[in-house]
N, C-alpha and C positions, 0 to 999 in steps of 0.2 A: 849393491847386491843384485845377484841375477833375477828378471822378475818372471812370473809364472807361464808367461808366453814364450819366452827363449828359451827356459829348461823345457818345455814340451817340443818346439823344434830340434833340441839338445837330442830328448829322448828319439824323433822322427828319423833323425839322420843314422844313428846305429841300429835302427829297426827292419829284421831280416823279413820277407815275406814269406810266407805262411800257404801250401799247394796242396790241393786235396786230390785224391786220387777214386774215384767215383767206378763203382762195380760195374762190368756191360751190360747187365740186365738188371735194372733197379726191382723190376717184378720179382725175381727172385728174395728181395730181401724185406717186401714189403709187408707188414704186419707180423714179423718174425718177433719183437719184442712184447705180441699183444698174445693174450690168452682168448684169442677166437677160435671160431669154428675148427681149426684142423686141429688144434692143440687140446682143445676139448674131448674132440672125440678120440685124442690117443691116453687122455688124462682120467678119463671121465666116464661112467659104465652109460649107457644108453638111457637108463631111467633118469640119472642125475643132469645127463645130458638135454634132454626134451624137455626139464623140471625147469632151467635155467634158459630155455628157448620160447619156452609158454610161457615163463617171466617175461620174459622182453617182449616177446611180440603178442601176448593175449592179456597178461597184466597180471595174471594168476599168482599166488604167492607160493612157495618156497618153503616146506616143513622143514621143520630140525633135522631129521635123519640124512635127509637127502641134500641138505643144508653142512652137514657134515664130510657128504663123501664130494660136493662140491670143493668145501675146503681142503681137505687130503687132495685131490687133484691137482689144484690150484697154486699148493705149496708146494706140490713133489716139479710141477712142471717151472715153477718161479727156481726153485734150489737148482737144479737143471740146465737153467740161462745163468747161474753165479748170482741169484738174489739171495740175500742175509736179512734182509728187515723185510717190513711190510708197513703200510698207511694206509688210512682210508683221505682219499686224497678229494678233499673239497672247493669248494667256492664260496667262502664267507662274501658279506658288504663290505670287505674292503678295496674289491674289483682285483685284487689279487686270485691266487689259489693258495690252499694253505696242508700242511701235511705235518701230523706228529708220527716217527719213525719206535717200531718195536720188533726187536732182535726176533727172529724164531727158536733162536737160542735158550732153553728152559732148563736150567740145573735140576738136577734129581733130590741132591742134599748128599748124596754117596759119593761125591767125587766125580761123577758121571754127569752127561747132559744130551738131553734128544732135542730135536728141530719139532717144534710143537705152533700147531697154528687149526685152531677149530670154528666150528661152526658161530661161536662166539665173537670172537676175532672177528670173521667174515663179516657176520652180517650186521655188527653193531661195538663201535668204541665209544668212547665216553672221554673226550677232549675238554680240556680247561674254556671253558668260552667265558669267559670274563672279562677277555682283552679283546673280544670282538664289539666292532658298532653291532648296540642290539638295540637305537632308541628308545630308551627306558622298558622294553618288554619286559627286561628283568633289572634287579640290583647288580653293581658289581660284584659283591658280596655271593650272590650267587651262583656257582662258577659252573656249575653243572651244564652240559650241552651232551648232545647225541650226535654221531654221525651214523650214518646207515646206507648199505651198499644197494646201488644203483646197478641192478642186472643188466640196467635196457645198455646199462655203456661198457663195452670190453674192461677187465685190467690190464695193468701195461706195467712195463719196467721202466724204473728209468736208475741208470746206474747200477747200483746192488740192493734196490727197492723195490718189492712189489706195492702198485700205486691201484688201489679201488677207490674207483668213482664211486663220489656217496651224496647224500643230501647230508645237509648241518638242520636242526632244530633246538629247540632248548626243551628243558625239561618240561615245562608246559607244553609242549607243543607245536610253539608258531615256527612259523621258517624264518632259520638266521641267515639263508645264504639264498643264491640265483638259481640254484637247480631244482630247490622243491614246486616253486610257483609255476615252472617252465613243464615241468611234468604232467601239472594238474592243468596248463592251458593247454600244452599237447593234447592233452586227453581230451579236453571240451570241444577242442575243432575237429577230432576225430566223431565223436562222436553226433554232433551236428553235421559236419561236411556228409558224411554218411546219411544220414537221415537225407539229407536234400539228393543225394546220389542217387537214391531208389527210386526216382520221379523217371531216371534216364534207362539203370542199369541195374538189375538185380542180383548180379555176382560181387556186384563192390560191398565188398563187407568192414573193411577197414580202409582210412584212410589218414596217411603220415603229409602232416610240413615237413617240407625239406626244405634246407638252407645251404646256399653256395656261400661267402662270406668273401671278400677282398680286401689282404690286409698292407695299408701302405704303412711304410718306414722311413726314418733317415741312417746313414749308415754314417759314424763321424767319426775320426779319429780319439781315443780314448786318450792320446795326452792333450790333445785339443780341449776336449771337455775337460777331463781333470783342472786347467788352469783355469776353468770359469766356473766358478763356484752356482752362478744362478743356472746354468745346462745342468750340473752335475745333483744336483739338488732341486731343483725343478722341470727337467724335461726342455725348458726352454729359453733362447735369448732375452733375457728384461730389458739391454741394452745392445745393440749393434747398429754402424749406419751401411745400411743395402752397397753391397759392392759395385762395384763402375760395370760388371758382368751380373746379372742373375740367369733369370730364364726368357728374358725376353727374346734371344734368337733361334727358342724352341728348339733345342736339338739337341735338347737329353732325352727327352721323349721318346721310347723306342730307341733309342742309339741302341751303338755298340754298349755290354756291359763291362765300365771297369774291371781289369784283371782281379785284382782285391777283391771288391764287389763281387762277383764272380765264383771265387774262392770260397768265400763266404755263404753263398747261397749253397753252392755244391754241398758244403758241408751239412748246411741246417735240411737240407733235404734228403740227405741220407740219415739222417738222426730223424727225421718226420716220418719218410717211408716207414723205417722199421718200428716205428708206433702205428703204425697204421694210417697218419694223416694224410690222406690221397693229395699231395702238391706237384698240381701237375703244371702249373705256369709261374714266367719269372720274365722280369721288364725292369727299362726305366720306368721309372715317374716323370712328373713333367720338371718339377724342381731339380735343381743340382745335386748329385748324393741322397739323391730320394726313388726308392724303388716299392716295388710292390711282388707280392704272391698271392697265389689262390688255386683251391684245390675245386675238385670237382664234388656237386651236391650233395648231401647225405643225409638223412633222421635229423631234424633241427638239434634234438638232446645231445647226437655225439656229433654234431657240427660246432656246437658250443663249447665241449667237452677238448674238440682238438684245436679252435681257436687259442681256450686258456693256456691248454700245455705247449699249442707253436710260439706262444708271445714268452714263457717260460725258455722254451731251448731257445729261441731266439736270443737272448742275455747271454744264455751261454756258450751259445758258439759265439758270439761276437767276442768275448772276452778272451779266448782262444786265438780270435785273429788280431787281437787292440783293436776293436771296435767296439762302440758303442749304439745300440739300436736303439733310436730315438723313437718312442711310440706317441709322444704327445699330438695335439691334433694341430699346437700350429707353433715351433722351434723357431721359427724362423721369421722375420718381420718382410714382406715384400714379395715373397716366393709362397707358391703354393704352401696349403698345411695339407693334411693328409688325415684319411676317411677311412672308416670298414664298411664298404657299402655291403649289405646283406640284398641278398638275392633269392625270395622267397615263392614257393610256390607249395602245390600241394598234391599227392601223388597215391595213388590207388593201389589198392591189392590184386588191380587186373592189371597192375604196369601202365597206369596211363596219368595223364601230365593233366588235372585237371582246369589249369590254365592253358592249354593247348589245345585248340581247333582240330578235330577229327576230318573225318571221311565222307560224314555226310550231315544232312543237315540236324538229324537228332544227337550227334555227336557237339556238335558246331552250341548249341543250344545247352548246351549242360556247360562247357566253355563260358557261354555270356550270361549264364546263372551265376558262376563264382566269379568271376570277370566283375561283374558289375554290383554284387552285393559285398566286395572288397572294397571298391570305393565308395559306395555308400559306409561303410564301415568304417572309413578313415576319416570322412565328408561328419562324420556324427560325432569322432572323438578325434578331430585333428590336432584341438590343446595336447590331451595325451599323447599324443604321438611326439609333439613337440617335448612334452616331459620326459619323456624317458632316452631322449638324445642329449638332454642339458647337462651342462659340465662346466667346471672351469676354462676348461681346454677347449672345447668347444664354440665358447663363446667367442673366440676370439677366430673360430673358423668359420660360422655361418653366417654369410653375409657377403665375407668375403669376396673374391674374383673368382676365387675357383670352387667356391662350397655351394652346396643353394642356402637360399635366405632362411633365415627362420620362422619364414611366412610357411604354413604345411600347405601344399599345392599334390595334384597329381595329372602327368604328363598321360598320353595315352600313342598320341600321334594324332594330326593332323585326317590319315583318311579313316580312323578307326573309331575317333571323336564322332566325324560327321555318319560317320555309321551307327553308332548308339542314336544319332538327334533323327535319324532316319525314324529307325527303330519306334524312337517316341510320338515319331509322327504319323507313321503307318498304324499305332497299334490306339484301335478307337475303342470311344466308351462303348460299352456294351458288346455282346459276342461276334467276334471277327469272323465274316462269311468265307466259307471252304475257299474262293478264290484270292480275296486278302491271306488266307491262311498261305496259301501254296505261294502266292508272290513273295509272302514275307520269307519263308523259310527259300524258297529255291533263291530267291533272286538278291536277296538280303543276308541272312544267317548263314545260307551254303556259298557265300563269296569269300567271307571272312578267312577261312586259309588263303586266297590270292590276296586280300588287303595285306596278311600279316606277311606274305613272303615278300612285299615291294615294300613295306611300311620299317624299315630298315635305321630311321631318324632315332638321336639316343640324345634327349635333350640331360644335357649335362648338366645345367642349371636347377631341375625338379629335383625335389626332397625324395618322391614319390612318382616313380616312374616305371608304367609296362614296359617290357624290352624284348617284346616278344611271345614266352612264354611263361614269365615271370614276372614279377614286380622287384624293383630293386628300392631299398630303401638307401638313399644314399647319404642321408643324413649321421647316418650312425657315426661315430666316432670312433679313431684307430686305437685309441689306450679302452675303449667302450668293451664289456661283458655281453656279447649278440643277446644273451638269455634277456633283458630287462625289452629290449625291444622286438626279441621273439615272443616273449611274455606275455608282453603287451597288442601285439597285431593277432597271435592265432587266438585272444581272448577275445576282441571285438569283432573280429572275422566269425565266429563261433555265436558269441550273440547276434549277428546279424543275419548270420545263415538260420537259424532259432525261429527267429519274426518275420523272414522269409517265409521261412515252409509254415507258417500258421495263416500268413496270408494266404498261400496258393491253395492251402487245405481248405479254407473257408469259403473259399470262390468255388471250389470242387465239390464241397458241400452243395452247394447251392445250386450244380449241375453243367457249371462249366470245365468243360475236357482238361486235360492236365497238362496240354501244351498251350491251350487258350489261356486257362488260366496264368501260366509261368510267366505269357506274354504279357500279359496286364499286368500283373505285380511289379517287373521288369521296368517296365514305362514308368511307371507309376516311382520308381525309383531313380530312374534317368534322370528324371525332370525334379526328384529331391535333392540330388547332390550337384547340380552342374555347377554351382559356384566354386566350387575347390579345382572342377579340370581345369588346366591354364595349358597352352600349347608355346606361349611363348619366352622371351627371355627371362627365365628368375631374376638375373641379376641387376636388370634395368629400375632407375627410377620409377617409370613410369606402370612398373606391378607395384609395387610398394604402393601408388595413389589408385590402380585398381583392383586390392585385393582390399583395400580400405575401402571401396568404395560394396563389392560383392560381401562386407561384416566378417572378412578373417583375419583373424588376428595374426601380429608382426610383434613375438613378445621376444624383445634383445636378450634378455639377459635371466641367466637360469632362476635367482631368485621367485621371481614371478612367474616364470616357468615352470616352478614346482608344484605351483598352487592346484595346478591341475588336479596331480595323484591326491588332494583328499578333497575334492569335490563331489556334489551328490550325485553327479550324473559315473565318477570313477569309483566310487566306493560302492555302487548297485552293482553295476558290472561286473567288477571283482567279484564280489560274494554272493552274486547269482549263482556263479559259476563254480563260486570256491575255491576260488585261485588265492586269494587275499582276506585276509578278516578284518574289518576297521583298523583293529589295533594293528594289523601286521604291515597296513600299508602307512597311518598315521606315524609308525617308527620308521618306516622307510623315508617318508616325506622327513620327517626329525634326523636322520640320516645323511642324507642327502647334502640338508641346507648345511650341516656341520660340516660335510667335507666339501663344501665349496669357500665356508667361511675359514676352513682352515688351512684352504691351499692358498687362498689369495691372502689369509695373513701369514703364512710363509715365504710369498715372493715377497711381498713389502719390507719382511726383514731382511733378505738378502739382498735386496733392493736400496734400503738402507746401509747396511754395512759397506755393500760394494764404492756404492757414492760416498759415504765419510771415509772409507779404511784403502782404499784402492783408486777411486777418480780424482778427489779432490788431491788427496797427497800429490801425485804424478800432475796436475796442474798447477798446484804450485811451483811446484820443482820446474817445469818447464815454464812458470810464468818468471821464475826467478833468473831462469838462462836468459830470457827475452829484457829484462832491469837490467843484467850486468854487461849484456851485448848492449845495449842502449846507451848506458854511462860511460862503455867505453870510446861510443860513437862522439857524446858530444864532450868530452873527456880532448880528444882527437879534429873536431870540426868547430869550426863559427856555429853559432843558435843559426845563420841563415839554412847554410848547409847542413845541421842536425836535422832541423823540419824534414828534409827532403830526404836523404837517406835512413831515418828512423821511422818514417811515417809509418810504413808497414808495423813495427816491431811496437811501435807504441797503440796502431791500433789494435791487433793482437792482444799485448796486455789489457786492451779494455775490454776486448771481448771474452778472455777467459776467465776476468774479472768478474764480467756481469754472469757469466755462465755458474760458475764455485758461486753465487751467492744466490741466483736462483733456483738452485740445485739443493745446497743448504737449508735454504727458507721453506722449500718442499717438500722436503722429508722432513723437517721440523715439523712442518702442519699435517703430514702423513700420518707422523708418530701418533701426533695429538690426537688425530683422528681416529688410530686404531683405541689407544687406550679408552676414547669413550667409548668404540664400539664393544670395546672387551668388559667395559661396566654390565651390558645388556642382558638380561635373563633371557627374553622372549625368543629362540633360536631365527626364525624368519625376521623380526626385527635386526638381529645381530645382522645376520647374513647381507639384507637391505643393505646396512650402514657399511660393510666393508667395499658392497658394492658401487653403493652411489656415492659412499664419502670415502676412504680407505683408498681405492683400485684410483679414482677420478686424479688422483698427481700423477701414478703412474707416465702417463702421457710427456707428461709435462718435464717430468725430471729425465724419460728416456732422450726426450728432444735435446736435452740441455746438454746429456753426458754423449751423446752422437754427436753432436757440435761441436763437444770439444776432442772428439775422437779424430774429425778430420784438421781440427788444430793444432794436436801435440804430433809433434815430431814421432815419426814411425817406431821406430828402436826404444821410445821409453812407454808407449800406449801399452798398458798390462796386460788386456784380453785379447786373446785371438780373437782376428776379425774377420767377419761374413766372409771376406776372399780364401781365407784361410779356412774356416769351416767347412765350408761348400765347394772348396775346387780340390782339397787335398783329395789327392786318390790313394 
């Protein structure tokens, strides 16, 4: 019988390619499926219009009436593009997005029907949430949930859908999804970042995070995957041995972009454009069949918002071309895995880059106000930070060669470093004389845009890295929702700009000047967080023995990684600010540790399966070719002459011998392992056990079934292999 690797080559060779034909002016067609600004104002009277702009950008709410002629607009302009239903399109915890579709179609009861869609509709459905993770917030039994429309984020079409961005809650209240927390920490760093602004600038009234995001991929043949049951069902290789070619002679990297490949991106970019997802770049990766996108910066909320729906079209253009777009963070054993590094900063209602050095030096100074109470902020909660990147998938990325560690560090640059320790050394106890003032600012603070235009170094290694005029977080992970780690940075960014400005107020109290005092507090802050800047290589031994040695923690593995999110120092923070209420983060953490315990006890079973139902089989069979060519050998020769031309064939057979029985013996104790761990009530105990006992054969049995990958004869080996994954174009 033919095995599932040869009907996928079968399928390969009659497979036509697939040519996209790309518009000459993508501008032209850009946000044509979103209900923004131009569609608005042909949709929409002037009052209804301003009602749904003062939503998004002042926070103001939205009466019924005018709540009504938004949805008349909204419907007439959706029927218009060929939409028939409508959703309110969210982001539950299942790191998905999730959508229940309803016709605009309304019988009369006469035989008759009108396209009907109200103020009701619009701003509030009521979706089954019973089958969402709600960590005990509620019973199952209780299925009631709310969605509710999110102004601040355009709708869009997709299909014959009109799609409203909404938040998910339950009937009590709490948030069931990523977009309600990310609103309420938007709002906290607006309004702190602002507070601290008016030390500099009196016209900055409001102030938005924006997020650039960078999303890497694998692009794989979709009968390739089909015939591996653990890609197809887990995102990732459990077994492969590294091809005789990876990436070590770097030069997929920026290469030329496969034709397919190519095809491909064309496509999912002209389906992005007309949602409005600004994608304005496209590359190799460093891996083979591994590429990356990224749009240019926008409002964190609808940075997140076109994240979920590019990772959406992405599925589905790939399936249009038999592709499969690999989002896991690490498919592949030996070659890079792949990251969403977020790229955050924070941005004024005067148009100014408040991580970006100005003109002069009171410019420069409001810059290493947010600049340096950012790392303090990271420097105070870098467990969390580390929490909200933990994954299954993940884990098997940081650390890595190509990811940073799981130690949380932040990069700055070598002359931008020694310019803060400047800073801290210039700036003495008690009030800095007019000519220490004027040195520091001309000769020190008014430099800083020429450090930053030579200071050009992008340490690749750092979790947590300035690049400029931004910080990029680069830890994040490519299947990862930005919202949990936008959530999490503009919430401590926000408390810490808070305990800022109480300091500097208090010093100002007390009669020193408002630039004297900023200095002080400044210092005073330099010299609290210098243990987390590192300038050099993340991924050396020798951080690991000095990040131990400076008290930061290096925690492997998400289990204990989670412990963070209900700590006393993350459960204050949170509900300082009211972004999280105990219980909403206590279900999150409850959350969390189940989808880690239940994706690594779904690889074990396919892990399992594959090795009894697929590896072993096909070793035997080839161990029995190796017996009957053997017998025929000394069948044929003197035992002198057997020794010596069967030598090969008989060791062989012991080593595929010892291989089927170490492999056997390991998923036997795997199993055993899991069933204890499945006895466990206590969810972080379960989660522990899958991971130190359950995941710990892992290793062991991939070792065995790679070994005899390079054993069994080519033609009968069932899985496509790494060569075959990663070089098909």
């Amino acid at each position: 019988m033919e095995n599932f690797r040869n009907q996928a080559y079968r399928e390969l060779l009659n497979r036509k390619p697939l040519h996209i034909d790309v518009p000459v002016r993508m501008s032209k067609t850009f946000g044509s499926k979103v209900f923004g600004t131009a569609s608005m104002k042909e949709y929409l009277s002037k009052e209804a219009l301003e009602a749904v702009e003062n939503a998004a950008n002042l926070g103001t709410s939205i009466d019924r009436k005018v709540a009504a002629q938004v949805a008349n607009g909204m419907k007439e302009w959706a029927i218009s593009q060929g939409a028939t239903h409508y959703t309110h399109w969210f982001q539950p915890l299942t790191g998905l997005t999730a959508e229940k579709h309803d016709g605009f179609f309304d019988p009369q009861g006469d035989g008759t029907a009108l396209d009907s869609f109200g103020a009701t509709q619009l701003v509030q459905q009521e979706p089954d949430a019973s089958s969402f993770p709600n960590g005990g917030i509620r019973n199952t039994f209780e299925a009631r949930g709310y969605s509710a429309w999110d102004p601040t984020s355009p709708a869009f079409i997709i299909d014959t859908t009109l799609c409203i961005p909404s938040v998910f809650v339950s009937y009590t209240g709490e948030a069931l999804d990523y977009k309600t927390p990310l609103l309420k920490a938007l709002n906290a760093v607006d309004k702190a970042a602002t507070a601290v602004c008016q030390y500099f600038d009196k016209n900055i009234t409001k102030v938005v995070a924006t997020l650039g995001w960078e999303q890497e991929y694998f692009l794989i043949d979709d009968a390739l995957v089909n015939a591996r049951p653990d890609l197809s069902l887990t995102g990732r290789t459990l077994f492969g041995h590294a091809a005789a070619k990876g990436q070590q002679l770097e030069d997929h990297y920026f290469g030329t972009i496969p034709e397919r490949a190519l095809n491909f991106m064309k496509d999912l970019e002209m389906e992005s454009i007309a949602l409005g997802i600004p994608i304005k770049t496209r590359h190799n990766e460093v891996a083979p069949n591994q590429f990356e996108c990224a749009p240019v910066f926008e409002e964190a909320n609808l940075a997140v918002d076109h994240n979920q729906l590019l990772m959406d079209i992405m599925h589905k253009v790939g399936r249009k071309h038999n592709l499969s777009v690999l989002l896991h963070e690490k498919p592949f054993a030996g070659v890079n895995g792949s990251g969403k590094h977020n790229n955050w900063s924070l941005a004024t209602n005067t148009n100014k880059n408040l991580l970006s050095p100005g003109k002069n030096p009171k410019s420069n100074l409001q810059f290493l106000t947010f600049f340096v109470n950012t790392i303090k902020a990271v420097h105070d909660h870098a467990d969390l930070m580390r929490a909200t990147i933990a994954g299954a998938g993940n884990d098997h990325r940081l650390g890595a060669n190509e990811a940073p560690p799981a130690i949380m560090s932040v990069f700055l640059g070598s002359q931008l470093s020694a310019t803060l320790d400047e800073l801290e050394r210039k700036v003495k106890d008690g009030k800095l004389k007019p000519e220490e003032m004027t040195d520091i600012k001309l000769n020190l603070i008014g430099k800083i845009p020429e450090i930053l235009l030579d200071n050009t170094d992008r340490n690749r290694t750092s979790p947590f890295a300035f690049t400029g005029n931004k910080f990029e977080f680069r830890a994040v992970g490519s299947s990862a929702n930005c919202s949990q780690a936008m959530t999490t940075l503009n919430t401590i960014v926000a408390d810490q700009l808070l305990k800022f400005k109480d300091d500097v107020d208090a010093r100002i109290k007390k009669g020193d000047k408002s630039d004297d005092a900023i200095l002080h507090v400044l210092r005073d802050i330099i010299g609290s967080c210098k243990k987390i800047r590192f300038e050099g290589n993340g991924y050396g031994e020798e951080w690991v023995k000095e990040a131990t040695k400076r008290g930061l923690n290096n925690i492997k593995t998400t289990p204990p990684a989670l412990d963070a999110f209900v700590s006393k120092q993350t459960l204050a923070v949170f509900a300082k600010h009211n972004i999280y209420t105990h219980r909403e983060l206590e279900a999150r953490h409850e959350i969390m540790l189940e989808t880690y315990t239940k994706k690594i006890q779904i690889e074990s079973r396919i892990m399992a399966d594959m090795a009894m139902n697929q590896i072993i089989p096909t070793a035997i069979k080839y161990q029995n070719v190796l017996i009957e060519n053997a017998r025929g050998l000394k069948e044929l020769f003197t035992d002198k002459e057997f020794k010596v031309l069967a030598k090969t064939q008989l060791e062989d057979i012991k080593k595929v011998s010892t291989h089927i029985d170490i492999i056997s013996t390991q998923v036997a104790a795997m199993i055993n392992e899991r069933k204890k761990a499945n006895l466990l009530t206590d969810g972080r105990k379960q989660a522990v056990a899958y991971c130190d006992k359950v995941k710990a054969h892992f290793e062991t049995i991939r070792y065995n079934v790679d070994k005899l990958e390079l054993l069994i004869d080519d033609a009968s080996w069932p899985l496509p292999k790494y060569r075959e994954l990663l070089f098909t174009k």
